[in-house]
N, CA, C and O of each residue as an XYZ file, in Angstrom:
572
protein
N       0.839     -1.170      0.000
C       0.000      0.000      0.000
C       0.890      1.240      0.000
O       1.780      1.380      0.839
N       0.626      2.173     -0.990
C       1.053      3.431     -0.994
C       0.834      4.534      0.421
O      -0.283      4.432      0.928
N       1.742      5.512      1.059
C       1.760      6.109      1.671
C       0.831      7.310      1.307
O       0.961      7.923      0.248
N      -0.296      7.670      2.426
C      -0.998      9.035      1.827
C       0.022     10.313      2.114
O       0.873     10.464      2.991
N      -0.434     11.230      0.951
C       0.549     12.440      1.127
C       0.924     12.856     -0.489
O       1.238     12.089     -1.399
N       0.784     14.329     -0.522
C       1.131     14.775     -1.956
C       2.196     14.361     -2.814
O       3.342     14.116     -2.438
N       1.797     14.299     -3.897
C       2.575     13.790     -4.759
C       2.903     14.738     -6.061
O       2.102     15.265     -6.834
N       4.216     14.781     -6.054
C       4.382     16.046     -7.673
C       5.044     15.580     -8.264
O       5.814     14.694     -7.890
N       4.931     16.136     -9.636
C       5.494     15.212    -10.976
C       5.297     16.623    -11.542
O       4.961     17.694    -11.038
N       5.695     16.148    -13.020
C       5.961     16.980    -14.163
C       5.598     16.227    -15.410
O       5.807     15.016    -15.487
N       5.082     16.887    -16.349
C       4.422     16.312    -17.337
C       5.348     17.772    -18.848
O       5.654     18.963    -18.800
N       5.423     16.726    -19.866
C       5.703     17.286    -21.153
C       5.218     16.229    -22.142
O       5.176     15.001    -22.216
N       4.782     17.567    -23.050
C       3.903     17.112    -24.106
C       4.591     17.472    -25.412
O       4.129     18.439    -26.018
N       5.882     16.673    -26.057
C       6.596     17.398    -26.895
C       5.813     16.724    -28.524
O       6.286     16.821    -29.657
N       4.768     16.194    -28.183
C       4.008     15.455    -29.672
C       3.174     16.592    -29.684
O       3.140     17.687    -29.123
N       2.344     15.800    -30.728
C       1.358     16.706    -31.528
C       0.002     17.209    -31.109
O      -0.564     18.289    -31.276
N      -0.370     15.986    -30.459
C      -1.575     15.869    -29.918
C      -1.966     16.057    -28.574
O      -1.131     15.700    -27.741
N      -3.099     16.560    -28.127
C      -3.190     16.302    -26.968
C      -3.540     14.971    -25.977
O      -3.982     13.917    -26.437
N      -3.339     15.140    -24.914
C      -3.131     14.099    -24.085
C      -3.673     14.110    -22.433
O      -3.889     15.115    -21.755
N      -3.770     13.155    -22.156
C      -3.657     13.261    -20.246
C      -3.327     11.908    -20.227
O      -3.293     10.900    -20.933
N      -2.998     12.521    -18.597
C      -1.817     11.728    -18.079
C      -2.643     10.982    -16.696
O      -3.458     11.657    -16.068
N      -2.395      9.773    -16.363
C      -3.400      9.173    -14.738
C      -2.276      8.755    -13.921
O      -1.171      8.284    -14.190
N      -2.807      9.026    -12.969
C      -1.823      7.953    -11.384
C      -2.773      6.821    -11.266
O      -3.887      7.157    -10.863
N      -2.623      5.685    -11.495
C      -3.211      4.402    -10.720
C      -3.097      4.214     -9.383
O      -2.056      4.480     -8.783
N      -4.111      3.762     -8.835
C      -3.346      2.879     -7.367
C      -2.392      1.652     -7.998
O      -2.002      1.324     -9.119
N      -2.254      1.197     -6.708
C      -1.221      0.081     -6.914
C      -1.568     -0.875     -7.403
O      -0.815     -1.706     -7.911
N      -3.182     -0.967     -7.324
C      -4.219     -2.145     -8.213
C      -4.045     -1.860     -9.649
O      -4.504     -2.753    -10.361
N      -3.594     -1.021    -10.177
C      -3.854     -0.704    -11.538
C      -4.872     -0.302    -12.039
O      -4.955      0.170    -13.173
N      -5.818     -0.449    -11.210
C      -7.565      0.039    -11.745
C      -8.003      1.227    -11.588
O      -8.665      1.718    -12.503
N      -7.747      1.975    -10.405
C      -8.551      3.063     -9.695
C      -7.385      4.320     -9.941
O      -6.217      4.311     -9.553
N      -8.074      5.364    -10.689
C      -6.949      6.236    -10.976
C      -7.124      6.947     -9.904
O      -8.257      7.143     -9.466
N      -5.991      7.459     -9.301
C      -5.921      8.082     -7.749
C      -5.516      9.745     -7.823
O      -5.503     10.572     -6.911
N      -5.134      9.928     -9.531
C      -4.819     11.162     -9.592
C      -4.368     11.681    -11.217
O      -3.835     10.823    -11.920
N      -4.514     12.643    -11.623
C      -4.794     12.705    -13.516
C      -4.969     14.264    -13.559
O      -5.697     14.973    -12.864
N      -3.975     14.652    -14.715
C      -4.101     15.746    -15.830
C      -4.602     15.608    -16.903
O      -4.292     14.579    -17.503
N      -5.362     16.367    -17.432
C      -6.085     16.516    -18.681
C      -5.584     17.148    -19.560
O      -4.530     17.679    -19.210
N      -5.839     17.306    -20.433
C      -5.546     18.082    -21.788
C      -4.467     18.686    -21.414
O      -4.443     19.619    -20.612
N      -3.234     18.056    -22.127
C      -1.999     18.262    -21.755
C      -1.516     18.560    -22.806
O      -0.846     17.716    -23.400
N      -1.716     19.891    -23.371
C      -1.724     20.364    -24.719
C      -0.256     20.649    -25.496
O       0.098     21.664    -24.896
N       0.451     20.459    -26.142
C       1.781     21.133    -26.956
C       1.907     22.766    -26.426
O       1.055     23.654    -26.468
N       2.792     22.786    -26.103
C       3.069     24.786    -26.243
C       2.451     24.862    -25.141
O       2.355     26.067    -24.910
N       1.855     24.139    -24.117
C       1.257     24.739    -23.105
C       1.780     25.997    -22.225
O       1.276     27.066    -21.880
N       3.196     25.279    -22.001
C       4.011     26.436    -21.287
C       4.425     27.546    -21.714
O       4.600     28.631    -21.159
N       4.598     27.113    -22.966
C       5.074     28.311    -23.925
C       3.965     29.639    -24.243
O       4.246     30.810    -24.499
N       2.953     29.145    -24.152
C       1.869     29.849    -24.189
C       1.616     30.716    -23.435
O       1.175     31.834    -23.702
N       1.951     30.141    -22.131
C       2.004     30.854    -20.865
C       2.937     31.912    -20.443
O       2.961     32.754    -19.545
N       3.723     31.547    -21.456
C       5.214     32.049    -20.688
C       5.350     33.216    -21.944
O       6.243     34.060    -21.877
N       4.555     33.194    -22.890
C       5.043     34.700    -24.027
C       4.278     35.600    -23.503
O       5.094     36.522    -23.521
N       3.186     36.129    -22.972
C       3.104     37.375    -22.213
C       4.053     38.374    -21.616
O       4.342     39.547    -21.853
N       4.491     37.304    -20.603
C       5.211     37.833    -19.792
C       6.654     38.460    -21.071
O       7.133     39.587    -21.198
N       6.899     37.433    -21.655
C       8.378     37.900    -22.403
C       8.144     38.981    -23.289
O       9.105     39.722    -23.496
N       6.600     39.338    -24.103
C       6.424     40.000    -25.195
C       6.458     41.398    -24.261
O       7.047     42.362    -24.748
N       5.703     41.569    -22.628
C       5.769     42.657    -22.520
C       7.402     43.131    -21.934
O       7.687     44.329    -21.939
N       8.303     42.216    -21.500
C       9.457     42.552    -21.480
C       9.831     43.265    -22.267
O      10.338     44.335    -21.934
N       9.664     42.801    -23.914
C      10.480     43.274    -25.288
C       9.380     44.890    -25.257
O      10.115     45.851    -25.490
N       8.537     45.142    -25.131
C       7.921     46.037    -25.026
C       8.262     47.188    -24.772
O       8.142     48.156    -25.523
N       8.900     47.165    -23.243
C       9.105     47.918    -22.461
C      10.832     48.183    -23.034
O      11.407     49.077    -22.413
N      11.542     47.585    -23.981
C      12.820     47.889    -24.146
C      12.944     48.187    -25.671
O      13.929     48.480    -26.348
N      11.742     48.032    -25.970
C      11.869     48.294    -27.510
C      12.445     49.478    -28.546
O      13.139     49.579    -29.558
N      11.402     50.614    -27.250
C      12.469     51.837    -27.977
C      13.921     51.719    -27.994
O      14.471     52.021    -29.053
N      14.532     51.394    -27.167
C      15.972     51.206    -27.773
C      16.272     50.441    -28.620
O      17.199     50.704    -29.387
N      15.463     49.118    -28.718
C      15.955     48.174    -29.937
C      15.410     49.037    -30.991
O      16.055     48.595    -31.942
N      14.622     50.021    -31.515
C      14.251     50.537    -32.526
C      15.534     51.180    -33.225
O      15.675     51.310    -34.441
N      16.934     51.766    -31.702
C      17.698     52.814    -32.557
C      18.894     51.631    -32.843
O      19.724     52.198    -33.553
N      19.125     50.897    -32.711
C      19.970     49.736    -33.572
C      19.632     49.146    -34.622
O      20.044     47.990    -34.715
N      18.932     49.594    -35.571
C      18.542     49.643    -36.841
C      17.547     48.033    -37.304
O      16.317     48.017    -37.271
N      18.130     47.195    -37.580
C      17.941     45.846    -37.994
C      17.177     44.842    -36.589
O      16.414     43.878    -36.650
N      17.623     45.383    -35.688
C      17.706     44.448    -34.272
C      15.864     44.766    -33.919
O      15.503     43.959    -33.062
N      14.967     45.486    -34.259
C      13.588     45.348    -33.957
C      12.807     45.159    -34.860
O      11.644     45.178    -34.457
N      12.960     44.906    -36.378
C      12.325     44.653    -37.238
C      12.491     42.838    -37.033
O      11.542     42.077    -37.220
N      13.407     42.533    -36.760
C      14.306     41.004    -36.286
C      13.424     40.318    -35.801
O      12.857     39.381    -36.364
N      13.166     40.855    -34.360
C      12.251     40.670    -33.149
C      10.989     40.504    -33.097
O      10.353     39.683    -32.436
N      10.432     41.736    -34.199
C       9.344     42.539    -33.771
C       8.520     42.461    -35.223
O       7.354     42.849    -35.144
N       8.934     42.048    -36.433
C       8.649     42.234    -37.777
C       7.166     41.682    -37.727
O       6.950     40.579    -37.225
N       5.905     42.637    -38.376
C       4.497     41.696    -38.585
C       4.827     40.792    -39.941
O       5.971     40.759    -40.394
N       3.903     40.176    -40.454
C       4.183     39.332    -41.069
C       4.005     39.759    -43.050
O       4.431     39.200    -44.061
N       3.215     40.925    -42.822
C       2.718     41.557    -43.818
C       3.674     42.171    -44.190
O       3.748     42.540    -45.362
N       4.569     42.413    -43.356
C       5.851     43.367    -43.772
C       7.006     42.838    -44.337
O       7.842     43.423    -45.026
N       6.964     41.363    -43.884
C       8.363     40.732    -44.265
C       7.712     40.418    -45.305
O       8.692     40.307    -46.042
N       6.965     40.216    -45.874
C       6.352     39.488    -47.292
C       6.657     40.684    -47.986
O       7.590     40.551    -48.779
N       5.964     42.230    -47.906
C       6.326     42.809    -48.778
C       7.752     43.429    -48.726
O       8.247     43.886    -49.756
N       8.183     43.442    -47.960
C      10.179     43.912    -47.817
C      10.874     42.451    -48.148
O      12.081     42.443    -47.908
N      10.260     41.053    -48.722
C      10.598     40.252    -48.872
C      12.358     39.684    -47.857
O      13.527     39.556    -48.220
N      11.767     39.535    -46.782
C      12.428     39.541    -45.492
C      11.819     38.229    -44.992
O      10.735     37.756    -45.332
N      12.818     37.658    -44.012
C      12.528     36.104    -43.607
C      11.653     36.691    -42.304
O      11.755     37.756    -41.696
N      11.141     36.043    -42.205
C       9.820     36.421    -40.875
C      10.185     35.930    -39.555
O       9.734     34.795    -39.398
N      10.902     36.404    -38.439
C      11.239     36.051    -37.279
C      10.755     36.438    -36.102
O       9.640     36.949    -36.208
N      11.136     36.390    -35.120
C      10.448     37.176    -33.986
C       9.662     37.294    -33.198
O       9.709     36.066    -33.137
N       8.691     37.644    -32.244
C       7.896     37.744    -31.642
C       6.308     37.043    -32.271
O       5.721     36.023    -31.909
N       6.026     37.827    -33.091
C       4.876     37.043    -33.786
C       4.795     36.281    -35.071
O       3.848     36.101    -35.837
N       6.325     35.787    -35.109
C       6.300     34.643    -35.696
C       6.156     33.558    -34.578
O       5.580     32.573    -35.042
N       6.403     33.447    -33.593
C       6.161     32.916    -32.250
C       5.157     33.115    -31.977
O       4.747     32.346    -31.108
N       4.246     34.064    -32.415
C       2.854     33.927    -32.021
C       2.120     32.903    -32.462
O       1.470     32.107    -31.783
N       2.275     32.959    -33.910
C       1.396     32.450    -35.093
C       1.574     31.050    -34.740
O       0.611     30.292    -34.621
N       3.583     30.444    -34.458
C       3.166     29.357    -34.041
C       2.724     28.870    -33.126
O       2.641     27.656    -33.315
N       2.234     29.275    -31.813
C       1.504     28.949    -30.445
C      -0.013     29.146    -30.300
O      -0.681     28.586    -29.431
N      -0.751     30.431    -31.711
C      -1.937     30.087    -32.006
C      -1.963     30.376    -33.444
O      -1.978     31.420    -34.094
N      -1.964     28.858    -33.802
C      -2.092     28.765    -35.322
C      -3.207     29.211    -35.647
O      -4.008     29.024    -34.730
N      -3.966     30.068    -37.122
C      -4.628     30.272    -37.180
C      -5.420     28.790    -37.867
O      -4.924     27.703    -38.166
N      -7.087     29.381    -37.970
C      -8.023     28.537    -38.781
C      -8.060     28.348    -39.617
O      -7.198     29.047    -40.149
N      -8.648     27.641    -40.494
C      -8.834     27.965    -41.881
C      -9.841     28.759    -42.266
O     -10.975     28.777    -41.787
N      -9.375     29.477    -43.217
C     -10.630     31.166    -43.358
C      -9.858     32.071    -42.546
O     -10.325     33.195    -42.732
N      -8.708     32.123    -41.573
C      -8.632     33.557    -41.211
C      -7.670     34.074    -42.046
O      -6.759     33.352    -42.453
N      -7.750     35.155    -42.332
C      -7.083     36.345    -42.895
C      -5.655     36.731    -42.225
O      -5.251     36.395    -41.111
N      -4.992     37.535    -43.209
C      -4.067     38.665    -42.171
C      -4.390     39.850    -42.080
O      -5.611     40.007    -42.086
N      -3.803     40.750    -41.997
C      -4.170     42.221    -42.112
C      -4.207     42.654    -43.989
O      -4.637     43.655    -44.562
N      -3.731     41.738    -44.373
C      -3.666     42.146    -45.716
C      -4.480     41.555    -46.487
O      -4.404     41.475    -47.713
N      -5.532     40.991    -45.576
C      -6.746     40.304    -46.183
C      -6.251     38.848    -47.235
O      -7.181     38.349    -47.869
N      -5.195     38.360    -47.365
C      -4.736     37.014    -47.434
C      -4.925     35.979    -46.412
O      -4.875     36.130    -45.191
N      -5.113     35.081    -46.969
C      -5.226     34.012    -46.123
C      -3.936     34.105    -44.780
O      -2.936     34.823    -44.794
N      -4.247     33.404    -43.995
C      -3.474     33.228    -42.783
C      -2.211     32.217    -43.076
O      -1.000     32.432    -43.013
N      -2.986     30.976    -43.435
C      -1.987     29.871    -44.463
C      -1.226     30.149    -45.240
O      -0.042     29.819    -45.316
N      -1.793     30.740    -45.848
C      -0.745     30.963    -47.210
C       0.680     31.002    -46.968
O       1.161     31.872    -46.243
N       1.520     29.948    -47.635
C       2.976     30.086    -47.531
C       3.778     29.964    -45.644
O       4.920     30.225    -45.267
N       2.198     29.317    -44.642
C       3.162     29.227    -43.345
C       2.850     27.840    -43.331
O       2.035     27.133    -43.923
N       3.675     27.671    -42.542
C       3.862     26.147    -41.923
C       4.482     26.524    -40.705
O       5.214     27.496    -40.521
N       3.927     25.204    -39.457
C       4.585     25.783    -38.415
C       5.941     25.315    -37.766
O       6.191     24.112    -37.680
N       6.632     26.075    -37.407
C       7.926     25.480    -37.348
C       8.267     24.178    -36.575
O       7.620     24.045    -35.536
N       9.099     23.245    -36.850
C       9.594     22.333    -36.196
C      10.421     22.591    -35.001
O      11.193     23.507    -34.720
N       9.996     21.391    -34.297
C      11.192     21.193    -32.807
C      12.468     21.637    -33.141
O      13.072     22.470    -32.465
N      12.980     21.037    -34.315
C      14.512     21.265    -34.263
C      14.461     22.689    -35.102
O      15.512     23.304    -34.920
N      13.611     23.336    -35.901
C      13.830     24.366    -35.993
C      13.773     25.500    -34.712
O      14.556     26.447    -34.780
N      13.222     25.441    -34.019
C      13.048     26.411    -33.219
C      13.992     25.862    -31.868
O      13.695     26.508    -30.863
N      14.999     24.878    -31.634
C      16.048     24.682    -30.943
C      17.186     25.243    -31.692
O      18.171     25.689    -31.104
N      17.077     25.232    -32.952
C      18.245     25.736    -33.775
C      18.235     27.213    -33.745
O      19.184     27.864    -34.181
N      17.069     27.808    -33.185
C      16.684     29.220    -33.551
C      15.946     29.640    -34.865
O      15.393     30.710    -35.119
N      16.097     28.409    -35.707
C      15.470     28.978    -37.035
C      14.172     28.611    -37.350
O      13.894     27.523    -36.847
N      13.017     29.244    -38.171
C      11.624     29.324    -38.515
C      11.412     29.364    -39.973
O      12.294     29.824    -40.698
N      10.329     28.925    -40.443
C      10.604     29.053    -42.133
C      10.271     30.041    -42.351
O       9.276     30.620    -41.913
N      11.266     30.499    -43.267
C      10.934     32.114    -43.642
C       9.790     32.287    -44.469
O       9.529     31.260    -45.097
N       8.984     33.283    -44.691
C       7.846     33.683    -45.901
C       8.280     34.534    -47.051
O       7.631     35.214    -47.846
N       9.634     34.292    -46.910
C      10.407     34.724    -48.514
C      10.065     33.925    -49.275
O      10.290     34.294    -50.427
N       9.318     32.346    -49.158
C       9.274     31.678    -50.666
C       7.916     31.324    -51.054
O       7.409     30.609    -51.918
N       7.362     32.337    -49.783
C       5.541     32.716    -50.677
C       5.990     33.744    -51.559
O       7.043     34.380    -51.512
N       4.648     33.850    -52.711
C       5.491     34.565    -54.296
C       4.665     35.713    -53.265
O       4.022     35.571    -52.225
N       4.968     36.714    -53.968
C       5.001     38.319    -53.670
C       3.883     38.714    -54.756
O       4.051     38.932    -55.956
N       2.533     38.750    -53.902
C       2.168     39.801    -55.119
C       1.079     41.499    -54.367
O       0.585     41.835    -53.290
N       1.196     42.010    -55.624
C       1.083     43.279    -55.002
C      -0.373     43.262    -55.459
O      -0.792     42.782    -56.513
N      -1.199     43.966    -54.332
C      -2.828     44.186    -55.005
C      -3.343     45.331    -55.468
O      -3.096     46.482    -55.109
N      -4.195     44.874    -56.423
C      -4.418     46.042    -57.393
C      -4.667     47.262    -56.200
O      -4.863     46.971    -55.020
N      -4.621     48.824    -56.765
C      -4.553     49.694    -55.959
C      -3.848     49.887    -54.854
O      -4.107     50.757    -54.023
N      -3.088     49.231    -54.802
C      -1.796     49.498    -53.547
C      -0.470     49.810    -53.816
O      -0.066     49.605    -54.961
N       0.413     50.346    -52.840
C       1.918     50.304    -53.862
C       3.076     50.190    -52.873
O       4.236     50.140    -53.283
């Protein structure tokens, strides 16, 4: 027989899907304790608030080092038309809430178009797929 008294663990969810997790008793039958929806990015999710308003609050200075807040900070509409690899903050968004199908960007394009979301080993490597090799096109009346 197991000793009563709290018990802590740690749970990671580095697959795709979601999941939960059970404590059995020692019978194997009777779950004595269980997490639910033990989602991908959970933590990560949690944890970009806090970092985005960090970058926030220091941004004006990253603005006067030229390259170093477009880097960070670039929307996504912008690197497509400055045909620029898309990094940063809300490229980190997009991948922690992927959009639907049917949503838009600000540029009234699809959300999809030309993303995919980055891999484990891309984003241990630091790198994300860029949206330099969606084609570029310009819409009528704009310039």
């Amino acid at each position: 027989m197991t000793a009563a008294g709290a018990v802590s663990f740690s749970i990671t969810n580095s697959g795709t899907d979601l999941n939960e997790f059970y404590i059995l008793a020692d019978d194997k039958l009777r779950i004595v304790g269980e997490k639910e929806n033990v989602i991908p990015g959970q933590t990560a999710r949690s944890l970009f608030p806090t970092a985005r308003v960090s970058y926030e609050r220091i941004e004006p200075t990253a603005e006067a080092f030229g390259d170093l807040d477009p880097t960070i900070d670039f929307r996504e509409v912008d690197a497509v038309a400055e045909r620029r690899d898309w990094t940063g903050f809300h490229r980190m968004e997009k991948d922690l809430w992927a959009p639907a199908a049917g949503d838009l960007n600000s540029d009234g394009e699809s959300a999809l178009l030309g993303w995919a979301p980055s891999t484990h080993q891309q984003r241990q490597e630091g790198e994300a797929p860029g949206v330099r090799r969606r084609s570029h096109r310009r819409r009528a009346g704009t310039v």
